[in-house]
N, C-alpha and C positions, 0 to 999 in steps of 0.2 A: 594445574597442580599435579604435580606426579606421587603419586603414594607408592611403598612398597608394602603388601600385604601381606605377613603370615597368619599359617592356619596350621596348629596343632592337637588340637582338642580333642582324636580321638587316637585314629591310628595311618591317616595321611599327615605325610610333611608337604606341605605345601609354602608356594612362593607366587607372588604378583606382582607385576606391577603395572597401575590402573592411573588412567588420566581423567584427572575432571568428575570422578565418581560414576564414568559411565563409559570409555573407553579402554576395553584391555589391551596393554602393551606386549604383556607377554604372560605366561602361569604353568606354571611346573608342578607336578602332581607325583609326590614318591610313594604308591603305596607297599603297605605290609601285609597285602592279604596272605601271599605264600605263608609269611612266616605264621600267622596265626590258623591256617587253613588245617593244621592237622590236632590244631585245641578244639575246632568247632566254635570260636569264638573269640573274641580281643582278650589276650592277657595285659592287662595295665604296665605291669615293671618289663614287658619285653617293650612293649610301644615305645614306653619311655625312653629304654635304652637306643633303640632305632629312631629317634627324634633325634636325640644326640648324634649321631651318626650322618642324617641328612640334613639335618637343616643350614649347615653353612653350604655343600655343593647345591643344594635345590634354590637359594638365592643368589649362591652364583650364577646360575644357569638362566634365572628371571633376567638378573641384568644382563646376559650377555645375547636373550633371544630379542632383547630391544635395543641391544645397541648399546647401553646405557651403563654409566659408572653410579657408584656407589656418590661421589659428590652429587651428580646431578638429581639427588632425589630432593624432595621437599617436604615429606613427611613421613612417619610408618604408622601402620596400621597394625592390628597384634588382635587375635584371638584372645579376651580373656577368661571368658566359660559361657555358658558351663558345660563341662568336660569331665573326661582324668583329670586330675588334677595334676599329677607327674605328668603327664604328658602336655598340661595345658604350660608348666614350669617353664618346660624347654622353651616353647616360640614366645614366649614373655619375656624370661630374661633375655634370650640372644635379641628380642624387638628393643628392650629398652638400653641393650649394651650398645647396638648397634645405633639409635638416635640420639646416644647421648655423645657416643664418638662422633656421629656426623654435626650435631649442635643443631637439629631440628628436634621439631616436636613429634612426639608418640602418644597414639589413641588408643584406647582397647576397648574392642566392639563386644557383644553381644552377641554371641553365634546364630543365635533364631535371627538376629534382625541382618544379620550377614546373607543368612539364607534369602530372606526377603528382597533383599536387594539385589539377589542374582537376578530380579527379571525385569531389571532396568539395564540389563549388563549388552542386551542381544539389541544393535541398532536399527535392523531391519522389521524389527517387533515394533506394535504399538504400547508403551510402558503403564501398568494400573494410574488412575486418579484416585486422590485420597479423596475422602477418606475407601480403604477397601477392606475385604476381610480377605484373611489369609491362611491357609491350612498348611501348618509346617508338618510332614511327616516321613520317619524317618528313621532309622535302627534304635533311635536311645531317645526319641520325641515326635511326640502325638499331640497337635495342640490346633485349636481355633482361634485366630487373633484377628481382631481391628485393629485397624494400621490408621490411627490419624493424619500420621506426616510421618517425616523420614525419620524419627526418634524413637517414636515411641509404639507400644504393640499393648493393646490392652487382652488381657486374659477372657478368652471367653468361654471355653471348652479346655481339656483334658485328658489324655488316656487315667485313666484310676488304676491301671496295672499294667500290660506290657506297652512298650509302643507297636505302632502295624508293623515295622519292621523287624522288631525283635520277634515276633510272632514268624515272621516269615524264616528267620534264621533258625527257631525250635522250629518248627515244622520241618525244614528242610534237615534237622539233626537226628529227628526222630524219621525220618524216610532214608537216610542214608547218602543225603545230596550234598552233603559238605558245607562248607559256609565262604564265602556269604549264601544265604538261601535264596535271596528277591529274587536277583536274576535268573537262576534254574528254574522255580519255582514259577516264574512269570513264562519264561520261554518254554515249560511244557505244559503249564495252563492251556500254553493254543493249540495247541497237538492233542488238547480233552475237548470233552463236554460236561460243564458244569451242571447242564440240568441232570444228569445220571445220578448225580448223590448230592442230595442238600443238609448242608451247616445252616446252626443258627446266626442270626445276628440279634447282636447285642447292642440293640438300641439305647435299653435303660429307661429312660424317663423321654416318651416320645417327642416330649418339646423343649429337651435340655438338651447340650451339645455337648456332653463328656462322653467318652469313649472309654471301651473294656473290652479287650480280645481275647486274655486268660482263660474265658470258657470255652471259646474258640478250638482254642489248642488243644485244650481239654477231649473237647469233642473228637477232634479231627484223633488224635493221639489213641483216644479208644477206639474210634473206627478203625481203623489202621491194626488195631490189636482184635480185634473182632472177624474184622474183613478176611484175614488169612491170607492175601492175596489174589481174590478172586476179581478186585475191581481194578480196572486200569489205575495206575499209577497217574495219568495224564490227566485223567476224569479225577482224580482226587483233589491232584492240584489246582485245576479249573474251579473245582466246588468248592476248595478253600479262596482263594482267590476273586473268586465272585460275591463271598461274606468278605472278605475285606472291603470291598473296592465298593459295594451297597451301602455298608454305613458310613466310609469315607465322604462317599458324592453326596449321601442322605443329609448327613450333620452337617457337610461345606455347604448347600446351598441354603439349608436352612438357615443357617447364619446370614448371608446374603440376605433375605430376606427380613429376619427381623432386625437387621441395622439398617437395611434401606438404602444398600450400596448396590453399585451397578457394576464392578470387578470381584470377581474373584482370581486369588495368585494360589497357587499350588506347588509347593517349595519344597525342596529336602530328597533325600538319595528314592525314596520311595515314590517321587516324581516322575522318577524314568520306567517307572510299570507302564506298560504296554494297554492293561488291562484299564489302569487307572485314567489313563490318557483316553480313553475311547469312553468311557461311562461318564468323565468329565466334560467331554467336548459333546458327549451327545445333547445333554439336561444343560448345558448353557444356551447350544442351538436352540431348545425347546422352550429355555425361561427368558432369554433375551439376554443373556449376562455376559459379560465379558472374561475370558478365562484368558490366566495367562500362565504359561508350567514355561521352565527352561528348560533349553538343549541339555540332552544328558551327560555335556562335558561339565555342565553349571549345579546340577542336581545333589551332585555328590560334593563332600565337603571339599572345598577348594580356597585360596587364598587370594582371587578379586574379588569373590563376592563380599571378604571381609574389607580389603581397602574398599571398594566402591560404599560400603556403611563408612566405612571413617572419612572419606571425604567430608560429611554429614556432622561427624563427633568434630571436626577439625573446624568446620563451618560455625559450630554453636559454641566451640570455645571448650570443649569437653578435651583436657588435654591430662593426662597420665600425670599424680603428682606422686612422688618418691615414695611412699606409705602406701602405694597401689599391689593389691595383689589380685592373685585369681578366684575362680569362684565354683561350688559344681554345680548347684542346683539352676534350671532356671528362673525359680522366682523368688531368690535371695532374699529376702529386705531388704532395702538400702543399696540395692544394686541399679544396674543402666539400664531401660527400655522396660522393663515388663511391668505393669502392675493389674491387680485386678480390676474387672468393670464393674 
């Protein structure tokens, strides 16, 4: 089954097309950072605008790196939140104009559970057994999930204020590094040393898994106004960077632990920390656990990881009915994959 995938939910257009819910045929990725780079952040009505703009060449380009016409598909697959919602508009309508001209069916996944399925996407990986837990985290989401099977994500943790990523984009606003911030911020962590200046972590309730980084910023933000300049810049970012990446690994395996699963999947753009990747892989080595993060072309929002989920919505019959719309939050009511445990 060949799916075609889009993903427009923040400020990439993206296009896929994904075989079997685990082979990529092809994935095209237009991002908007320039154009937001000098707000220091995504403007919703410009994204939007720029969806409109790429999203018919970016699915051309899907079909044309596999070879592949627009008849020979067999289903779509569509982003439907939660997002912008103007920007989630775009790759919904064009998903469901486009399967109803071709007379197949159209699914519309769930972004978190999109992410999730990026790490069944890599063949040369070994892919999680359910049940596993799952840390989606990432510029606009901070969460702990149980993954039963391929539907459904049960709630188990939460940021209560920023996500780790948007934390890394204020920080990186308030230092003068532009945005996006992860990656600067992660690439001159290693050029510091974190022990030089220590941030709190905000653990909260030592045996709950909700997350708070607000203070974080807070802290670092005064330092920074205190400091005058006298500390490295590198060592700042390392010391913030290292309170991230503590309660990240802290809260993910503790989850592990009280569900009595033996994967942990570590999903979403903040995947591709450097930093994240080394504290995760160490405390798996040492707990026994099996850790699975994707390659950093899968990290970021992309549109096979959303076909590789609607293989899944296509499988159990979950098919887009005309009164479909989108959605922002993730745990809507009434909406697909998420509920509390």
């Amino acid at each position: 089954m060949r799916i075609l995938g889009i993903e427009s939910s923040c400020d990439e257009t993206a296009a896929a097309v994904v075989e079997d819910g685990v082979k990529i045929l092809s994935s095209e990725v237009a991002s908007q950072v320039e154009i937001h780079h000098r707000y220091g952040g995504v403007v919703p009505e410009l994204a939007s605008r720029h969806h409109v703009e790429a999203i018919c060449p970016m699915v051309e380009a899907a079909l044309a790196a596999c070879g592949m016409e627009a008849g020979d598909l067999d289903a779509v697959a569509v982003t439907q939140g939660p997002g912008l919602v103007g920007a989630l508009l775009v790759g919904f309508g064009f998903a469901r104009a486009c399967a109803f001209g071709l007379n197949i069916p159209c699914v519309g996944v769930h972004h978190l559970l999109g992410h999730i399925h990026s790490v069944f996407l890599e063949p040369e990986k070994t892919p999680p057994v359910y049940p596993f837990v799952a840390l989606v985290v990432s510029g606009g989401h901070t969460g702990l999930y149980h993954v039963p099977d391929a539907l459904t994500l049960e709630l188990l943790g939460q940021t209560r204020d920023d996500a780790a990523g948007e934390a890394y984009d204020k920080i990186a606003k308030i230092m003068g590094l532009g945005y996006p911030g992860g990656p600067v911020i992660d690439a001159m962590a290693a050029e510091g040393e974190g022990g030089r200046v220590f941030f709190p972590r905000a653990f909260l309730d030592k045996d709950g898994l909700d997350f708070s980084f607000s203070g974080l910023k807070s802290a670092v933000a005064r330092f920074l106004s205190e400091d005058g300049g006298k500390t490295s810049r590198a060592d700042i970012a390392a010391a913030f960077q290292d309170a991230v990446v503590d309660v990240l690994v802290s809260k993910a395996f503790l989850a592990v632990e009280k569900m009595g699963c033996r994967d942990l999947a570590i999903v979403g753009g903040v995947a591709a920390n450097r930093g994240l990747k080394k504290k995760a892989a160490q405390e798996a080595d040492m707990r026994g656990i099996r850790l699975h993060m994707p390659s950093p072309f899968l990290c970021g929002d992309n549109a096979a990881m959303i076909a590789a989920a609607g293989y899944h919505y296509l499988q159990a019959g979950k098919v887009l009915g005309l009164d479909a719309d989108v959605f922002s939050r993730a745990t809507d009511p009434g909406r697909v994959a998420v509920r509390h445990r």
